[in-house]
PyMOL Python script that loads the backbone (N, CA, C, O; Angstrom):
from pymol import cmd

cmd.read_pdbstr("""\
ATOM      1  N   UNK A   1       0.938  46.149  12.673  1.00  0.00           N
ATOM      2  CA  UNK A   1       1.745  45.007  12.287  1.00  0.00           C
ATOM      3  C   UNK A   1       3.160  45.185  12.823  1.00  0.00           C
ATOM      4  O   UNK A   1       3.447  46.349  13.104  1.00  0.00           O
ATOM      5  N   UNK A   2       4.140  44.225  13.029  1.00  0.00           N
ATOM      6  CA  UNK A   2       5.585  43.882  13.194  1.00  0.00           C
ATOM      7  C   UNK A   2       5.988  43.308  12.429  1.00  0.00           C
ATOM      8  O   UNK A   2       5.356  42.357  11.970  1.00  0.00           O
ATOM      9  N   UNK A   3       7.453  43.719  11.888  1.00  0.00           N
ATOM     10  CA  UNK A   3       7.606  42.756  10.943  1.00  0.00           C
ATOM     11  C   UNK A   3       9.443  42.731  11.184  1.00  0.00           C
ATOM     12  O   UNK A   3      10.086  43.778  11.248  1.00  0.00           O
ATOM     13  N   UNK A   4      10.020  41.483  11.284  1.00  0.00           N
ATOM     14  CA  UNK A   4      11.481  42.029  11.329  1.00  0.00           C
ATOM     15  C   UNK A   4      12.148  41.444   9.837  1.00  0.00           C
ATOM     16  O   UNK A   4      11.528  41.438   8.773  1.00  0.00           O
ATOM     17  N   UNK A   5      13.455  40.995  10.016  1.00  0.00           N
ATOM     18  CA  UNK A   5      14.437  40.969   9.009  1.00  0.00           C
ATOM     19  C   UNK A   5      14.471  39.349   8.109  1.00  0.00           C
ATOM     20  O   UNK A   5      14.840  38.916   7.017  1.00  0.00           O
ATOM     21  N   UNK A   6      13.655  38.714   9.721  1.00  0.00           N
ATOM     22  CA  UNK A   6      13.609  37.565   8.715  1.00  0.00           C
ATOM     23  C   UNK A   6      12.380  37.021   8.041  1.00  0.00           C
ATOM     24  O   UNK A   6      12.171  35.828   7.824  1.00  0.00           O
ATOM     25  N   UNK A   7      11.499  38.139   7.697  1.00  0.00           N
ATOM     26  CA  UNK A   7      10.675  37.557   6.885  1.00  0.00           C
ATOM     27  C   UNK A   7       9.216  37.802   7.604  1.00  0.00           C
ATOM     28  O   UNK A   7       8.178  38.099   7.012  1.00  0.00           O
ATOM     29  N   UNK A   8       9.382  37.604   9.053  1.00  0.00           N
ATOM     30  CA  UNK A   8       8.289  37.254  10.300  1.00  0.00           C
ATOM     31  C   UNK A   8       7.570  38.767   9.855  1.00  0.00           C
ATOM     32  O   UNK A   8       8.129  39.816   9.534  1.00  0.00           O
ATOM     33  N   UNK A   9       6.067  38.432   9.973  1.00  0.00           N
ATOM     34  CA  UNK A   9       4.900  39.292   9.954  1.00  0.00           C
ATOM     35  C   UNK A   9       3.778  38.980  10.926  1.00  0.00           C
ATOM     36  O   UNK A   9       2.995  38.121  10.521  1.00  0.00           O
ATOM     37  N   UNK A  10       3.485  39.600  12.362  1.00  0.00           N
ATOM     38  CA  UNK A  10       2.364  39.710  12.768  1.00  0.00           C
ATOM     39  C   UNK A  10       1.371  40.390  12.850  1.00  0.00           C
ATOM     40  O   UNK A  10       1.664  41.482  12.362  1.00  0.00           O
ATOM     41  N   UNK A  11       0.171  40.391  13.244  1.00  0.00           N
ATOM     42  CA  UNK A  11      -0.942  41.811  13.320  1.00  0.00           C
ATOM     43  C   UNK A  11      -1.181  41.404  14.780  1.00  0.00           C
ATOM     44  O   UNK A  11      -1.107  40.301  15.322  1.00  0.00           O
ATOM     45  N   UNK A  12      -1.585  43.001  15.406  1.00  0.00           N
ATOM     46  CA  UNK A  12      -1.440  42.849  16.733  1.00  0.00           C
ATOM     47  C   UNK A  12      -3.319  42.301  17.115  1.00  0.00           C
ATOM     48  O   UNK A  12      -3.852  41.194  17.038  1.00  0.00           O
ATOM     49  N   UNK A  13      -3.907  43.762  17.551  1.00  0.00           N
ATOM     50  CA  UNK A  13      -5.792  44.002  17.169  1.00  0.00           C
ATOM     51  C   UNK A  13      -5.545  45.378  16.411  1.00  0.00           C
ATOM     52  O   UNK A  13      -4.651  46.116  15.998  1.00  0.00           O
ATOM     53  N   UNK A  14      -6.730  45.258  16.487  1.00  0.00           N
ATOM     54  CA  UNK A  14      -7.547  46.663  15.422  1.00  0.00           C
ATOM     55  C   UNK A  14      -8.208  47.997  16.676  1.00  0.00           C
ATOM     56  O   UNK A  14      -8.234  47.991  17.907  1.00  0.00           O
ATOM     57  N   UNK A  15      -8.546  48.744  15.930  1.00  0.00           N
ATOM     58  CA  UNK A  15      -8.895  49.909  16.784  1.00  0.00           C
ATOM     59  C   UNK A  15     -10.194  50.258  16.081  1.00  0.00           C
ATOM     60  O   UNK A  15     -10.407  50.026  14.891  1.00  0.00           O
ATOM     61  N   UNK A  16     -10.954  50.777  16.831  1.00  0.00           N
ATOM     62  CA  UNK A  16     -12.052  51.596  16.131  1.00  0.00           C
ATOM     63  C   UNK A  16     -12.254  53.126  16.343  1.00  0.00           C
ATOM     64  O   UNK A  16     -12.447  53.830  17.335  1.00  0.00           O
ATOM     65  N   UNK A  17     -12.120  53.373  14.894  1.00  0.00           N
ATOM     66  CA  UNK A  17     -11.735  54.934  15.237  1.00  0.00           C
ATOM     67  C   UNK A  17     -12.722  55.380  14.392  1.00  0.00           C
ATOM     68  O   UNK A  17     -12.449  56.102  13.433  1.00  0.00           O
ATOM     69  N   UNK A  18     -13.934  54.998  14.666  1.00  0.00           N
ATOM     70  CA  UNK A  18     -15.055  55.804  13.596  1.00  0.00           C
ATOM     71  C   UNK A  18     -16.013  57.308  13.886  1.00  0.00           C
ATOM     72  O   UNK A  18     -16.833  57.898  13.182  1.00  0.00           O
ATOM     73  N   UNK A  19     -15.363  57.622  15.512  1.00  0.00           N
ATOM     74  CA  UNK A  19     -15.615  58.622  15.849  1.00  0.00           C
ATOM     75  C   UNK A  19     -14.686  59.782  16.082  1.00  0.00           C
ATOM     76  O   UNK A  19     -13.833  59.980  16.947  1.00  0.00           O
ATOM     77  N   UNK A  20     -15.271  60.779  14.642  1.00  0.00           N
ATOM     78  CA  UNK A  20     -13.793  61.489  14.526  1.00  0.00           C
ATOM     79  C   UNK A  20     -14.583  63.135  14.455  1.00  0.00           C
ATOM     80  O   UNK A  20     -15.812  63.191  14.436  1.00  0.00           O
ATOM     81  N   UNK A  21     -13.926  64.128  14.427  1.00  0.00           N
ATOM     82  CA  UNK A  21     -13.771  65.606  14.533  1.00  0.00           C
ATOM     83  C   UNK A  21     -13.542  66.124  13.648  1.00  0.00           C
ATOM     84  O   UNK A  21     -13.089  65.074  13.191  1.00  0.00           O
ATOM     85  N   UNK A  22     -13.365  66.940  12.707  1.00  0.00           N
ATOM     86  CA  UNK A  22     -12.903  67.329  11.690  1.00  0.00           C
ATOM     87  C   UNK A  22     -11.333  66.659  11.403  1.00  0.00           C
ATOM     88  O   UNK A  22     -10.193  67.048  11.652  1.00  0.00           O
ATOM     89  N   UNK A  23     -11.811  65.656  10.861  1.00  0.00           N
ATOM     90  CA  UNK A  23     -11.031  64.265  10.719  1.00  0.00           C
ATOM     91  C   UNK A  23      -9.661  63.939  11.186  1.00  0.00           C
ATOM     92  O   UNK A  23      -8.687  63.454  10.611  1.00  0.00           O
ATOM     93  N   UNK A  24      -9.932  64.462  12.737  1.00  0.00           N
ATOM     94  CA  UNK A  24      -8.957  63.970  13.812  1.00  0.00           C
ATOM     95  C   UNK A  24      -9.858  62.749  14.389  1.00  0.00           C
ATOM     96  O   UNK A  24     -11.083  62.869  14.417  1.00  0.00           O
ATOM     97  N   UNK A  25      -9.289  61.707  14.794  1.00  0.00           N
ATOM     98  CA  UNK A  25      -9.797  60.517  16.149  1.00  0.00           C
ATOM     99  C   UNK A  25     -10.217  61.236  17.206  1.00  0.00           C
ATOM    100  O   UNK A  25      -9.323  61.789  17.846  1.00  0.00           O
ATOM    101  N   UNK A  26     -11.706  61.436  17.694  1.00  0.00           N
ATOM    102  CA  UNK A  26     -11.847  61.831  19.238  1.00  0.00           C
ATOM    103  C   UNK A  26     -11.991  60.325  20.523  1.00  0.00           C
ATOM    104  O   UNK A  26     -11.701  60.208  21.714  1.00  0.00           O
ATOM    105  N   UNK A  27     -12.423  59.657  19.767  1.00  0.00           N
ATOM    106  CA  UNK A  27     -12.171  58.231  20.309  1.00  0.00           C
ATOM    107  C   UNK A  27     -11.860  57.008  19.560  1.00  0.00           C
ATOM    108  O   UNK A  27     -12.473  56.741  18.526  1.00  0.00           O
ATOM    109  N   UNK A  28     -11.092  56.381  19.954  1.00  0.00           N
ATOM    110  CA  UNK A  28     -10.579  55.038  20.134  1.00  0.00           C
ATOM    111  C   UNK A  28     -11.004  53.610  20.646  1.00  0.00           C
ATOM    112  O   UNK A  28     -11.014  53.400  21.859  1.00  0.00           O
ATOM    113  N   UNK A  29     -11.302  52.773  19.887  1.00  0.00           N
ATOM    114  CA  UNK A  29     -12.182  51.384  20.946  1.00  0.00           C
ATOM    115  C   UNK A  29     -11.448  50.262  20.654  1.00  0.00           C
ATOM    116  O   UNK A  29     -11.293  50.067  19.448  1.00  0.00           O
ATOM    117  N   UNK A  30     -11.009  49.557  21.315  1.00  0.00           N
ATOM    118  CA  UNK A  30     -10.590  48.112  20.913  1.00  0.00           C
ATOM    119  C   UNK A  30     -10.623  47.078  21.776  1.00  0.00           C
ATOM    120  O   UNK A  30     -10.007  46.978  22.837  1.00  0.00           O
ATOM    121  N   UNK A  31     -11.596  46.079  21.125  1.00  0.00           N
ATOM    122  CA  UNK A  31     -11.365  45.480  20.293  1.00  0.00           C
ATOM    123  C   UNK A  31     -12.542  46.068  19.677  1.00  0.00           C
ATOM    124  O   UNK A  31     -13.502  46.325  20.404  1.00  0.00           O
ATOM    125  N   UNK A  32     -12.595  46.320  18.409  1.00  0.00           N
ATOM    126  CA  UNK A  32     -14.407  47.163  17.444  1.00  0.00           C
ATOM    127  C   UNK A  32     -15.206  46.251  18.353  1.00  0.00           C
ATOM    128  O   UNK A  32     -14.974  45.116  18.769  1.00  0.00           O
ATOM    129  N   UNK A  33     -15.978  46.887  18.492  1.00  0.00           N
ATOM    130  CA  UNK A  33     -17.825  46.295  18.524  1.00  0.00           C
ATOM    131  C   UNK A  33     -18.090  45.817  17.747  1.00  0.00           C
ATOM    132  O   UNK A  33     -18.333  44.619  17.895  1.00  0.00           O
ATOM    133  N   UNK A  34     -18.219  46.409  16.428  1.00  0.00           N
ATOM    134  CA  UNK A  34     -19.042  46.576  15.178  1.00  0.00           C
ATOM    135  C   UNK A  34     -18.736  45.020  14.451  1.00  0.00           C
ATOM    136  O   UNK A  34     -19.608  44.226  14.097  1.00  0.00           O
ATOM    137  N   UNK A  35     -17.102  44.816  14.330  1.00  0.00           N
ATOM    138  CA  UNK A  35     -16.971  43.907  13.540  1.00  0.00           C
ATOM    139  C   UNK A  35     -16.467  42.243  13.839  1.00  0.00           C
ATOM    140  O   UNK A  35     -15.737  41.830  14.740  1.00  0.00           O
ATOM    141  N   UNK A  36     -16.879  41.778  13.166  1.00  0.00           N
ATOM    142  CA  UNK A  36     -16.870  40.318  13.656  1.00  0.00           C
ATOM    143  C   UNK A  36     -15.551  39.726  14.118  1.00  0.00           C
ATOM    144  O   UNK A  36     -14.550  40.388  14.395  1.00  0.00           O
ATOM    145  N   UNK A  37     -15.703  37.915  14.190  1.00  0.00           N
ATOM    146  CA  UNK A  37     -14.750  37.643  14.559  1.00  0.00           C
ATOM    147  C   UNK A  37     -13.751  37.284  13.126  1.00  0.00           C
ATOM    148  O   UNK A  37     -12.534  37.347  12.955  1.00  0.00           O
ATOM    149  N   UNK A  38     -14.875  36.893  12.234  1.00  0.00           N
ATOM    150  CA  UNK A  38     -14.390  36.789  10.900  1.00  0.00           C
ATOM    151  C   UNK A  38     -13.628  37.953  10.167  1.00  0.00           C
ATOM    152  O   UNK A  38     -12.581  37.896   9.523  1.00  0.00           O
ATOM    153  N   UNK A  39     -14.411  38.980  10.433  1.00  0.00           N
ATOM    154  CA  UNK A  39     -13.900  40.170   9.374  1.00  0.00           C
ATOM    155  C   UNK A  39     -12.628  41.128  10.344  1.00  0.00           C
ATOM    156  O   UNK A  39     -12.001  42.113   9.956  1.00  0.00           O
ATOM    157  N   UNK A  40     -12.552  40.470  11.609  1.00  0.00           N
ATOM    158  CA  UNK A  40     -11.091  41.001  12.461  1.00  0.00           C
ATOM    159  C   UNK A  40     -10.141  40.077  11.425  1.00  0.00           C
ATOM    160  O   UNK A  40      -9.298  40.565  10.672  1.00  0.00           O
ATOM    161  N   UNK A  41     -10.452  38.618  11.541  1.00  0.00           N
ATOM    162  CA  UNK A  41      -9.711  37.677  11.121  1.00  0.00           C
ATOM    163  C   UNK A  41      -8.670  38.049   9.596  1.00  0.00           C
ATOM    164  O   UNK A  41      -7.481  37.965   9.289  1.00  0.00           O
ATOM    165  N   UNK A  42      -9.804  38.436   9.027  1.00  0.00           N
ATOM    166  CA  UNK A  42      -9.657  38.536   7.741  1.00  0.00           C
ATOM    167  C   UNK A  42      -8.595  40.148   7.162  1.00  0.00           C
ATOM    168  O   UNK A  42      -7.915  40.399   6.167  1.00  0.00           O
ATOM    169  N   UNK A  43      -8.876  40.714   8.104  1.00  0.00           N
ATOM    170  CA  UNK A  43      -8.406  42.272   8.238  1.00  0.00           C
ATOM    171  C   UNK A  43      -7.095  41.715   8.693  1.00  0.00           C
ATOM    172  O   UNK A  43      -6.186  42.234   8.046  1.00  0.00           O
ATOM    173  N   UNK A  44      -6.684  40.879   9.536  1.00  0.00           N
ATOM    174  CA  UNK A  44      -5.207  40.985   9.666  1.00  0.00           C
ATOM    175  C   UNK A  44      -4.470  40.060   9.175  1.00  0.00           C
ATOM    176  O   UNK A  44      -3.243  40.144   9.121  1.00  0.00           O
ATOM    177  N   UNK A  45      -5.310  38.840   8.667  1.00  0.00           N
ATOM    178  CA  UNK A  45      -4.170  38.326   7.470  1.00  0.00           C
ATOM    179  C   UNK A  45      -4.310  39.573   6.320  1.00  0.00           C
ATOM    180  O   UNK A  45      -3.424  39.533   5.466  1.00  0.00           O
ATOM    181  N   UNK A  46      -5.015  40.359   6.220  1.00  0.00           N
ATOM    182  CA  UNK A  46      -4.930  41.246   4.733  1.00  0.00           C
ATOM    183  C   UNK A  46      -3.277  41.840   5.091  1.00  0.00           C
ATOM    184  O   UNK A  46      -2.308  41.773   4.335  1.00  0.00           O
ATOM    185  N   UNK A  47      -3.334  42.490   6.638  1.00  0.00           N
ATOM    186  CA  UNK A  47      -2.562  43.627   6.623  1.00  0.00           C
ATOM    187  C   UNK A  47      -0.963  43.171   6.519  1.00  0.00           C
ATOM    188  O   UNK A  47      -0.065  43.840   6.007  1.00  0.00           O
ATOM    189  N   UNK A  48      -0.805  41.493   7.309  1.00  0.00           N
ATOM    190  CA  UNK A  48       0.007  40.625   6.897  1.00  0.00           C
ATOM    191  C   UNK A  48       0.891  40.584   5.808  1.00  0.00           C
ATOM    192  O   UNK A  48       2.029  41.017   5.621  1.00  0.00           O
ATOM    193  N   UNK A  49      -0.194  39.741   4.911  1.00  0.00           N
ATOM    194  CA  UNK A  49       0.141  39.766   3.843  1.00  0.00           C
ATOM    195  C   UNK A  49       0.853  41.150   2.498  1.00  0.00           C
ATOM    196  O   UNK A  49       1.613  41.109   1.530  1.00  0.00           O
ATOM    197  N   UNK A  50      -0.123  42.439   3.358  1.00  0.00           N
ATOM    198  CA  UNK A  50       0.391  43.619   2.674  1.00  0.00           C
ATOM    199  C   UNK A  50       1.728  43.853   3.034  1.00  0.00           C
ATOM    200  O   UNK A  50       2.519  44.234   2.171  1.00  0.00           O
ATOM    201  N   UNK A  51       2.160  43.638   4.443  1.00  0.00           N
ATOM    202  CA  UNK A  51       4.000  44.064   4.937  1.00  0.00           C
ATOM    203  C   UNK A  51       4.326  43.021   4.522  1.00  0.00           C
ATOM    204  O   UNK A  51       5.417  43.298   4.024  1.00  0.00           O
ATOM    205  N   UNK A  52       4.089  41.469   4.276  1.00  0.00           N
ATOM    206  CA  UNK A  52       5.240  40.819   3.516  1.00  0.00           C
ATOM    207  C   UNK A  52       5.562  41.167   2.273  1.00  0.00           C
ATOM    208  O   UNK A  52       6.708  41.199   1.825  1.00  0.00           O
ATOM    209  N   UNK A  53       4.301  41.505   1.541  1.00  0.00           N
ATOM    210  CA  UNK A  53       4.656  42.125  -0.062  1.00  0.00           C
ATOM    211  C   UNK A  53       5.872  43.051  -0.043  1.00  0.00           C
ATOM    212  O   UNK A  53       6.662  43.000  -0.986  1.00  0.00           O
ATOM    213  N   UNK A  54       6.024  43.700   0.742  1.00  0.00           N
ATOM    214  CA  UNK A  54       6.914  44.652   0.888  1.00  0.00           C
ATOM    215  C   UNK A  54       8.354  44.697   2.008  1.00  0.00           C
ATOM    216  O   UNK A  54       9.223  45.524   2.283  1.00  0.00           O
ATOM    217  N   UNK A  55       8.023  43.386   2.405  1.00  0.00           N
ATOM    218  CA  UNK A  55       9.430  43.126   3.018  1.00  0.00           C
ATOM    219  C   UNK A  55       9.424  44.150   4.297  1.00  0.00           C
ATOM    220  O   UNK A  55      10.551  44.518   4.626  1.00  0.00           O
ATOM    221  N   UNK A  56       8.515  44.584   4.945  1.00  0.00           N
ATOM    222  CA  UNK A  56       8.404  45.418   6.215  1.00  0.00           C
ATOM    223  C   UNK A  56       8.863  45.193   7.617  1.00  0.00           C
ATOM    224  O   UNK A  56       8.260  44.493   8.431  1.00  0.00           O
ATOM    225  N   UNK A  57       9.806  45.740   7.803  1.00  0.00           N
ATOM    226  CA  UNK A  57      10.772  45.444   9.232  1.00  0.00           C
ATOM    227  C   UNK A  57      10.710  46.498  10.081  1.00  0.00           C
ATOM    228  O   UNK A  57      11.653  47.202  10.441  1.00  0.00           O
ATOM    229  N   UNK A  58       9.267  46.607  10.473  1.00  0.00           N
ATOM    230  CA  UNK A  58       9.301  47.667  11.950  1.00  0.00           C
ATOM    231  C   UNK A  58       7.954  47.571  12.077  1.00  0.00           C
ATOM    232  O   UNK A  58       7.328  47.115  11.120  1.00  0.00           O
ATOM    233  N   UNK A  59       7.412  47.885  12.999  1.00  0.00           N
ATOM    234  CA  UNK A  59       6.196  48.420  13.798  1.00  0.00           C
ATOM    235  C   UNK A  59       5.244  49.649  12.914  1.00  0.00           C
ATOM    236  O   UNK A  59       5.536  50.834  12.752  1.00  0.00           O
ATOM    237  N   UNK A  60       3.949  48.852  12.397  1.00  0.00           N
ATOM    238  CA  UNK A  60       3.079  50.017  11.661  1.00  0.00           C
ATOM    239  C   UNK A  60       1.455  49.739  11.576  1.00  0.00           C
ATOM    240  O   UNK A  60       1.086  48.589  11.335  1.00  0.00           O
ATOM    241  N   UNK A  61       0.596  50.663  11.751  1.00  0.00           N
ATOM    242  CA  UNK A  61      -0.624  50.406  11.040  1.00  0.00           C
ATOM    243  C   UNK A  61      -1.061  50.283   9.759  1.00  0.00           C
ATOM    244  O   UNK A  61      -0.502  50.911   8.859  1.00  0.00           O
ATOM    245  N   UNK A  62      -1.825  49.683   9.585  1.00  0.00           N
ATOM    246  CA  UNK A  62      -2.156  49.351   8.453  1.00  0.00           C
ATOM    247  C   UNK A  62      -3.672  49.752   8.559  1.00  0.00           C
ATOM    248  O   UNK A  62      -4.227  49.291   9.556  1.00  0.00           O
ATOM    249  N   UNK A  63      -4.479  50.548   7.697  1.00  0.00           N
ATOM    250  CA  UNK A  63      -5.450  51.359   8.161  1.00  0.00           C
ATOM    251  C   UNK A  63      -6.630  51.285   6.907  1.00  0.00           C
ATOM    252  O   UNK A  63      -6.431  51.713   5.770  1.00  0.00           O
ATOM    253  N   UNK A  64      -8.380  50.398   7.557  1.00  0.00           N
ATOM    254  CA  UNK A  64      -9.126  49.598   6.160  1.00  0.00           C
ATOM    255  C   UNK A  64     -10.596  50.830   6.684  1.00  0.00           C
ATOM    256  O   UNK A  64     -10.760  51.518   7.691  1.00  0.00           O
ATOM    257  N   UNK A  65     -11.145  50.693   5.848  1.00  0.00           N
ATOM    258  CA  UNK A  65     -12.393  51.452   6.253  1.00  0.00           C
ATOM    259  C   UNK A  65     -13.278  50.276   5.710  1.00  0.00           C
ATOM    260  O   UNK A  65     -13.107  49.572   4.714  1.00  0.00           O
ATOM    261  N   UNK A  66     -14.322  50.266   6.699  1.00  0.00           N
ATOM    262  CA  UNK A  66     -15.355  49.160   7.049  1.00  0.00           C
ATOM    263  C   UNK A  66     -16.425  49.406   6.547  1.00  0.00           C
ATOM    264  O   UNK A  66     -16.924  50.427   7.020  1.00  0.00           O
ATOM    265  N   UNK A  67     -17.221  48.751   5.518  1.00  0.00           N
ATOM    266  CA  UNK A  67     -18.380  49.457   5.390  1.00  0.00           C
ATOM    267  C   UNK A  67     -20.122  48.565   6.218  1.00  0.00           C
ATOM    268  O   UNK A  67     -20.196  47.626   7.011  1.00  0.00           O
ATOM    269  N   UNK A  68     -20.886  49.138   5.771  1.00  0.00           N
ATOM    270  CA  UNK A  68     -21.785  48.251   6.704  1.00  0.00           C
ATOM    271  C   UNK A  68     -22.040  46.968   6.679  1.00  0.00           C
ATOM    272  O   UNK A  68     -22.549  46.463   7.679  1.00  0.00           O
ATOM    273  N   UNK A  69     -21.648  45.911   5.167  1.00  0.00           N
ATOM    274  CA  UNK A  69     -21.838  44.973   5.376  1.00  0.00           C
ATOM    275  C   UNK A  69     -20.714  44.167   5.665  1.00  0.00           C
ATOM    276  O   UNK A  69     -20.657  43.051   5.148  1.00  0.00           O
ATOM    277  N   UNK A  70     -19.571  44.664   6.612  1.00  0.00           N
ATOM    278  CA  UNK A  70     -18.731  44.059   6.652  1.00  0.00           C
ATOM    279  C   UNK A  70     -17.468  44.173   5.827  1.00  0.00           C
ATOM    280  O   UNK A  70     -16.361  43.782   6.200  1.00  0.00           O
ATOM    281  N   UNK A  71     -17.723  44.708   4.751  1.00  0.00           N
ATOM    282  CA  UNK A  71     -16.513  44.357   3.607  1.00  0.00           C
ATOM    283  C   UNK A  71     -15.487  45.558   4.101  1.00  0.00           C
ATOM    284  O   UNK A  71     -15.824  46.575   4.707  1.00  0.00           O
ATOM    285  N   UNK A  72     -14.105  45.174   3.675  1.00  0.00           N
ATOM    286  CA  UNK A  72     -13.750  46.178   4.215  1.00  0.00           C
ATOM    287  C   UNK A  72     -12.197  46.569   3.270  1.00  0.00           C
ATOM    288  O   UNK A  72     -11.523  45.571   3.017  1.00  0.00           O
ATOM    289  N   UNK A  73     -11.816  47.485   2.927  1.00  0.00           N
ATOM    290  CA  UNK A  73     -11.327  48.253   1.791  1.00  0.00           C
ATOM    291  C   UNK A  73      -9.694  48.737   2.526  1.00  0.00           C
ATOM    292  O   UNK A  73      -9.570  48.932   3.735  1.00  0.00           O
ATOM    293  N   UNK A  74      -8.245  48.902   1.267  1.00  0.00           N
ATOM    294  CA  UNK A  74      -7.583  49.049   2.137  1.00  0.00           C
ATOM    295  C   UNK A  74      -7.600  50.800   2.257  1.00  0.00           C
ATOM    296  O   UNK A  74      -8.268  51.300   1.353  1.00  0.00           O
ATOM    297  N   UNK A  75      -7.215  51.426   2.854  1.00  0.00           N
ATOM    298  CA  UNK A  75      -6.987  52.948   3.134  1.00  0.00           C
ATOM    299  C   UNK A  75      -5.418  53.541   3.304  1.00  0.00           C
ATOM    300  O   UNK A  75      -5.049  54.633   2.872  1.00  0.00           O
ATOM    301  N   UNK A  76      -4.877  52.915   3.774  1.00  0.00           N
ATOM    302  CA  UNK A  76      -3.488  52.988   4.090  1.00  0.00           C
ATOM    303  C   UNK A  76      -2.299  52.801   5.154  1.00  0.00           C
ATOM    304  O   UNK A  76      -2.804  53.005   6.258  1.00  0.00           O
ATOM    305  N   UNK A  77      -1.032  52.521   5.283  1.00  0.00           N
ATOM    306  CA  UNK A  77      -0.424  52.137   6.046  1.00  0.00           C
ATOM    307  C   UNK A  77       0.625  52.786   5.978  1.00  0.00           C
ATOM    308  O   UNK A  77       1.452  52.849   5.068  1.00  0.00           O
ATOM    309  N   UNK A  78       0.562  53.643   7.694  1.00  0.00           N
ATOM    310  CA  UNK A  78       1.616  54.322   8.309  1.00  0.00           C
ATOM    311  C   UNK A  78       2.688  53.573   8.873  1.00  0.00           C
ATOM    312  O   UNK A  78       2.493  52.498   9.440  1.00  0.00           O
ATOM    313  N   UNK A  79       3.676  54.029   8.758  1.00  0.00           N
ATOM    314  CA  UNK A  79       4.589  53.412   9.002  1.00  0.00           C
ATOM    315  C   UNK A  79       5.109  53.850  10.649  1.00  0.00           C
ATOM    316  O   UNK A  79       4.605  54.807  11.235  1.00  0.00           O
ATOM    317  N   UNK A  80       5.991  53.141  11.146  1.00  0.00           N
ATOM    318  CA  UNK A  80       6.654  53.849  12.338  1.00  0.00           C
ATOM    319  C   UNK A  80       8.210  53.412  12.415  1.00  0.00           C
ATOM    320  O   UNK A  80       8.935  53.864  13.301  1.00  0.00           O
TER     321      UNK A  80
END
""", "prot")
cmd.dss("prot")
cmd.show_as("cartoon", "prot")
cmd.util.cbc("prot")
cmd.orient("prot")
């Protein structure tokens, strides 16, 4: 997400990072395979809406874990 001073919140895409190492990322995919056009959709008004709650003015991920039917949960958001 971006977010500056006046309020403005975007989401950029998503990454797929479900292939990991002793829970480092060994790869990276984007745009997911896995998930739709709906549940991209839906994932970044979530993450949106989470940096306006909070008035967020910089550059950050916002980070959901997906489960198989789609639904998808928040996990957390790094900041930068």
């Amino acid at each position: 997400v971006l977010g500056d001073s006046q309020g403005n919140v975007v989401y950029l895409h998503e990454r797929e990072c479900s292939i990991q190492r002793r829970h480092q990322k060994v790869i990276e995919e984007a745009p997911s395979p896995f998930i739709s056009e709906a549940t991209r959709k839906a994932m970044g008004e979530q993450a949106v809406a989470l940096a306006k709650a909070v008035k967020y003015q910089s550059a950050g991920t916002v980070e959901f874990v997906v489960g198989k039917d789609q639904d998808f949960y928040f996990l957390e958001m790094n900041t930068r």
